[in-house]
C-alpha positions in Angstrom: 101.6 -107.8 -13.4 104.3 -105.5 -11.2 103.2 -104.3 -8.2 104.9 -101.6 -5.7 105.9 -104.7 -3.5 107.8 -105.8 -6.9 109.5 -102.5 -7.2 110.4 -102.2 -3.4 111.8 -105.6 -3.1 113.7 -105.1 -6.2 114.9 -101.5 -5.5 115.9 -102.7 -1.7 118.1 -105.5 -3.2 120.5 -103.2 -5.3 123.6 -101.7 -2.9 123.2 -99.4 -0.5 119.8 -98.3 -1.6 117.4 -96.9 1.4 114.1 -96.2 1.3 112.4 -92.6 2.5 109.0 -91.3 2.1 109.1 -87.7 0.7 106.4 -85.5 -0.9 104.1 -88.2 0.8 105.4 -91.1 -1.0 107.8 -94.1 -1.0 111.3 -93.2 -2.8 114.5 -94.9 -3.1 118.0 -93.8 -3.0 121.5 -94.7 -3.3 124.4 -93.1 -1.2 121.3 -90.6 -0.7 120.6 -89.9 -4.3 116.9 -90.5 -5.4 116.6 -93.2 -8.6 113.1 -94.4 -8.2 109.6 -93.3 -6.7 106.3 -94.3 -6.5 103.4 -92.2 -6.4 100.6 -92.5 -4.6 98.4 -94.6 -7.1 101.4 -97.4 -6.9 100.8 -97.9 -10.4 103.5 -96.2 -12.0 107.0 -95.5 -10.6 109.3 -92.2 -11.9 112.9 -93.3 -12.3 116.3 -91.4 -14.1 116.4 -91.1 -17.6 118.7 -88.8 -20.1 116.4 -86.6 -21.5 117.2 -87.8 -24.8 116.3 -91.4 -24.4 113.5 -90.6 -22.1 111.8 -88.8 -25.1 112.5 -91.9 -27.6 110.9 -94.0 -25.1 107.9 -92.1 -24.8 107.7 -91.7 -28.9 108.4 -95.6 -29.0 106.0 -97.1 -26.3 103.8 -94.1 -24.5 101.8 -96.9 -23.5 104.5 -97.9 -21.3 106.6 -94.5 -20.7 105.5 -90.9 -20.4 106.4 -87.7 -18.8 104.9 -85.9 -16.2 104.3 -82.6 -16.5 106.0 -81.4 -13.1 109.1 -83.7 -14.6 109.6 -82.1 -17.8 112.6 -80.4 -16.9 114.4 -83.2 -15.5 116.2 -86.7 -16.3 113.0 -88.4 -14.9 110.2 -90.8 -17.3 107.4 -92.6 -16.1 106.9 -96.3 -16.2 103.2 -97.9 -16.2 103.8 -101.0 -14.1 101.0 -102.9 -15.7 102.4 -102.2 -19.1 105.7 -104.3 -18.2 106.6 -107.4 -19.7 107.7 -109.2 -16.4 110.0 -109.0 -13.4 113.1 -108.9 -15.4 112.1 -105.7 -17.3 111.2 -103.9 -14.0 114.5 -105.0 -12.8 116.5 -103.5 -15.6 115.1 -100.3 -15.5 115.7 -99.4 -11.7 119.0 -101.1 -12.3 119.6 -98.1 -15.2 118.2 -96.1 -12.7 120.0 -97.1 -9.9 123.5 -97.1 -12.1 122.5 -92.8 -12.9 122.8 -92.4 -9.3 125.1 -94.4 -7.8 129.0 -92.6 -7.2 131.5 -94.7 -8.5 132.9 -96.4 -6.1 129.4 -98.6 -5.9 129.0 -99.1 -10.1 132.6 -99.7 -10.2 132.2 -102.7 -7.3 128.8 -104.0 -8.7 129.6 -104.3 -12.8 127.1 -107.2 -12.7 124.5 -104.5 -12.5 125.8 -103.7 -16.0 127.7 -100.5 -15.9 131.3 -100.6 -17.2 134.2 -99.7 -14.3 135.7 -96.5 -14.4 138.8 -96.1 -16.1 
C-alpha cells in the first residue's frame, strides 16, 4: 500500500517541486503552484483535476476518487492511497498533477513526464 512517504518521495522527485506546510498540512508545489496535498489522516492526498474528468472518476471508481465538500468548486479530486494499485499509479497521477501546474517552460523541458511541448 502507498503511504505519505510514497507520495513525498515521489512528488519531491518531479522538477522544481517544494514542499510547504499550509492549512496545517504537507503540500507540494511547482514554480509555487500547489498540485498535491495531504491531509492530516495521510491517507488520502487532493491533487488537480478538470472538473470534468474528476466527476468520471468519481462515477467510475468512488472507491478510489471522491470530492470533498470544501473542493467542490475547484479542479481538485481525492485519491484513497490504499485503494491504489501500486507505485506506478501514484506516480502517474501526481505527474497529471504536477503537468496542471507546471508553466511551460518546465512541461516543455520534461516531455518524459508525458505532456506534449508547446507549439
Amino acid at each position: 500500500m502507498q503511504d505519505a512517504e510514497d507520495v513525498r518521495r515521489i512528488s519531491l522527485s518531479l522538477p522544481d517541486t517544494t514542499e510547504k506546510i499550509a492549512w496545517s498540512m504537507p503540500t507540494f508545489r511547482v514554480a509555487g503552484k500547489m498540485f498535491a496535498t495531504l491531509p492530516e489522516e495521510e491517507t488520502s492526498i487532493a491533487v488537480r483535476c478538470p472538473k470534468e474528468e474528476r466527476d468520471e472518476l468519481v462515477l467510475a471508481e468512488p472507491e478510489k476518487f471522491w470530492i470533498a465538500e470544501h473542493e467542490a468548486m475547484f479542479a481538485w479530486v481525492r485519491v484513497r492511497l490504499a485503494a491504489l494499485e501500486g507505485e506506478d499509479e501514484l506516480r502517474d497521477i501526481l505527474a497529471d498533477s504536477w503537468r496542471q501546474a507546471a508553466p511551460p517552460r518546465l512541461t516543455d523541458a520534461y516531455p518524459e513526464l508525458g505532456l506534449p511541448a508547446a507549439d
